[in-house]
Short mmCIF file of the C-alpha atoms (twelve columns), coordinates in Angstrom:
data_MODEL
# 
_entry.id   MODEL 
# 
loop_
_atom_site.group_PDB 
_atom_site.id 
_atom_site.type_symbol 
_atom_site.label_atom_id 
_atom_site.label_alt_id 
_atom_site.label_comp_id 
_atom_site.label_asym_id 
_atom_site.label_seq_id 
_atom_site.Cartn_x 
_atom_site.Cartn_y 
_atom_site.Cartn_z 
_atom_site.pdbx_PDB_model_num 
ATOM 1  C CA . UNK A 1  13.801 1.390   3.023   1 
ATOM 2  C CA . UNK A 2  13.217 -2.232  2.779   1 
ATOM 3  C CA . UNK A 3  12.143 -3.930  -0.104  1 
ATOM 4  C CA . UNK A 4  9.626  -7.045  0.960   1 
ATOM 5  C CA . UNK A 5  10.172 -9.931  -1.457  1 
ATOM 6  C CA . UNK A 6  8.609  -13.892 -1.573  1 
ATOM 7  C CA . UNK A 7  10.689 -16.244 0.677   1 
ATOM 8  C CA . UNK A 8  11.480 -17.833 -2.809  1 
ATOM 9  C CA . UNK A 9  13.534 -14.634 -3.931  1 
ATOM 10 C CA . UNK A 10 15.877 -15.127 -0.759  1 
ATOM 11 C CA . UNK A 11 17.927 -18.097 -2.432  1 
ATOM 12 C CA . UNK A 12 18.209 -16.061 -5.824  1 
ATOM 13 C CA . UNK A 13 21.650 -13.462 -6.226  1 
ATOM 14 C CA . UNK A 14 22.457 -11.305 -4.137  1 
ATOM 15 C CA . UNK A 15 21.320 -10.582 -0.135  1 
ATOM 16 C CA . UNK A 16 18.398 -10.655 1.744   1 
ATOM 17 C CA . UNK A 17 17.199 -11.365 4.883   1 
ATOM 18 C CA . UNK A 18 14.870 -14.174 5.785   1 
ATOM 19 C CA . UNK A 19 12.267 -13.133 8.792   1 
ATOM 20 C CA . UNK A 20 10.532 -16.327 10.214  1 
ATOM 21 C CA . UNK A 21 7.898  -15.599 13.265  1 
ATOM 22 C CA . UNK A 22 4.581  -16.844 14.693  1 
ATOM 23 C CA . UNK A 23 2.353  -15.779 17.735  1 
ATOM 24 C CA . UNK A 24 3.668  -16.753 21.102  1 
ATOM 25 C CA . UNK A 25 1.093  -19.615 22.198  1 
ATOM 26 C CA . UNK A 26 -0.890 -17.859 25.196  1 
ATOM 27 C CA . UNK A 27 1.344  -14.212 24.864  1 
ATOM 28 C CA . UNK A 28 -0.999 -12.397 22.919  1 
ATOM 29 C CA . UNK A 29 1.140  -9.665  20.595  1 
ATOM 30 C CA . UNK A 30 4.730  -11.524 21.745  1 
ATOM 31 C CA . UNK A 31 5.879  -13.343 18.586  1 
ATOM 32 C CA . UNK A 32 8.747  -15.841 18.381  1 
ATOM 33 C CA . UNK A 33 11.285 -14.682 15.498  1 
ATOM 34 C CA . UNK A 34 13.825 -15.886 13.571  1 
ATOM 35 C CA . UNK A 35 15.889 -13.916 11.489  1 
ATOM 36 C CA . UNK A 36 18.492 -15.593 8.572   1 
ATOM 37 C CA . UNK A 37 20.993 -13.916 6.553   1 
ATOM 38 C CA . UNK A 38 21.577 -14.629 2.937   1 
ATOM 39 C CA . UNK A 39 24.130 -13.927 0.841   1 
ATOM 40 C CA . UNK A 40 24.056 -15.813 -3.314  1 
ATOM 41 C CA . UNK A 41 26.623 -15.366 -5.485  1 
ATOM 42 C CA . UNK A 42 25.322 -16.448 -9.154  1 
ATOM 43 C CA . UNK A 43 22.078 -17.627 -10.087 1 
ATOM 44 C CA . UNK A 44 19.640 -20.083 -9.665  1 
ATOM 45 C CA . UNK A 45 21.195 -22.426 -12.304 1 
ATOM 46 C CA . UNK A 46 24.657 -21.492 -11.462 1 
ATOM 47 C CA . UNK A 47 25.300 -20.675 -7.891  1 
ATOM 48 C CA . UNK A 48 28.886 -20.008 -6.987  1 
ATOM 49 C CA . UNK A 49 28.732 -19.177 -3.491  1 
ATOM 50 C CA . UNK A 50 26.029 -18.858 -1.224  1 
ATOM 51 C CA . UNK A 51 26.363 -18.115 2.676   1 
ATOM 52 C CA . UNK A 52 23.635 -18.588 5.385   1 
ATOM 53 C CA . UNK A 53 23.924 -16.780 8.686   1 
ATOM 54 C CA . UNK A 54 21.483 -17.106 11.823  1 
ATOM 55 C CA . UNK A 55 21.171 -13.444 13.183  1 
ATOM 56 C CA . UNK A 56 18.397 -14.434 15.588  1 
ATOM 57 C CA . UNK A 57 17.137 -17.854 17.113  1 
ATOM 58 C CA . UNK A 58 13.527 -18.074 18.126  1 
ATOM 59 C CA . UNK A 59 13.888 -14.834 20.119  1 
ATOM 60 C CA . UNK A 60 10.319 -13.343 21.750  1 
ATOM 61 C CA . UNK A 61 9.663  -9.810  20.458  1 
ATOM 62 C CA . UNK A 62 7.044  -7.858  19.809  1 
ATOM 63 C CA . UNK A 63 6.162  -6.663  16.229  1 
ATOM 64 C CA . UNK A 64 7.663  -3.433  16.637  1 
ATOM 65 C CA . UNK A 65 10.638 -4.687  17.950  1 
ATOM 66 C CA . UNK A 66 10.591 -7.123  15.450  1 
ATOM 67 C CA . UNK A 67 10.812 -4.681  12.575  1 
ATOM 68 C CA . UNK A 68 13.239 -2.530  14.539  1 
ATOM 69 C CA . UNK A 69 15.319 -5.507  15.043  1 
ATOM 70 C CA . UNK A 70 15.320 -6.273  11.442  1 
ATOM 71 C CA . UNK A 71 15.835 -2.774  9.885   1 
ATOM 72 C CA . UNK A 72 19.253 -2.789  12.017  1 
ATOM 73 C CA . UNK A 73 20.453 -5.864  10.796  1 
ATOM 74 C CA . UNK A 74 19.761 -5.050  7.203   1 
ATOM 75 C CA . UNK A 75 21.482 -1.951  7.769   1 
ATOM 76 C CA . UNK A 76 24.935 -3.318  9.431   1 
ATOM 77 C CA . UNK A 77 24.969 -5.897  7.073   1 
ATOM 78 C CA . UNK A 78 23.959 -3.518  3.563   1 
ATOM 79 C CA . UNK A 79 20.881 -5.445  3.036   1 
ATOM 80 C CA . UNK A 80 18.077 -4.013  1.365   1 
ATOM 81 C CA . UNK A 81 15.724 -6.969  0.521   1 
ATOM 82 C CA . UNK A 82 13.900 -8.906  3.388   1 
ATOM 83 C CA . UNK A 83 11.318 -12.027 3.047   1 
ATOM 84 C CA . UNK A 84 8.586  -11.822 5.891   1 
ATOM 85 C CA . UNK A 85 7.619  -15.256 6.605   1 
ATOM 86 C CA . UNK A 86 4.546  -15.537 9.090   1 
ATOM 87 C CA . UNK A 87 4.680  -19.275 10.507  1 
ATOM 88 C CA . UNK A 88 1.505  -20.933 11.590  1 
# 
């Protein structure tokens, strides 16, 4: 199970994922999503190593996809924390 967290929590230690998506102009239910790996070593006033990964680049999906999409990520990558971020 996936633990939702604020999108400020993704630069603290440890990993999380960072999901980024908004409504598809004109495609009602089809939302564009973007999907970042994080990985923070240390904390926020001592960071030794921190990695970023893009898992997915403003791919169209639908919210169940979305979350299906995400859930397998988190697993292959041992991920339990995710930040959903609904763009305007």
């Amino acid at each position: 199970m996936l633990e939702a967290i604020p999108a400020a929590e993704v630069a603290l230690s440890g990993k999380a994922l960072e999901v980024r998506y908004k409504e598809t102009p004109g495609r009602p239910g089809l939302l564009t999503v973007s999907v970042l790996a994080h990985a923070v070593e240390g904390g926020p006033d001592h960071v030794r190593r921190s990695e970023l990964a893009l898992v997915v680049a403003g791919e169209r999906m639908g919210r169940e996809a979305m979350r299906a999409r995400v859930e397998a990520e988190a697993r292959r990558r041992a991920i339990a924390r995710v930040a959903w971020v609904e763009e305007t």
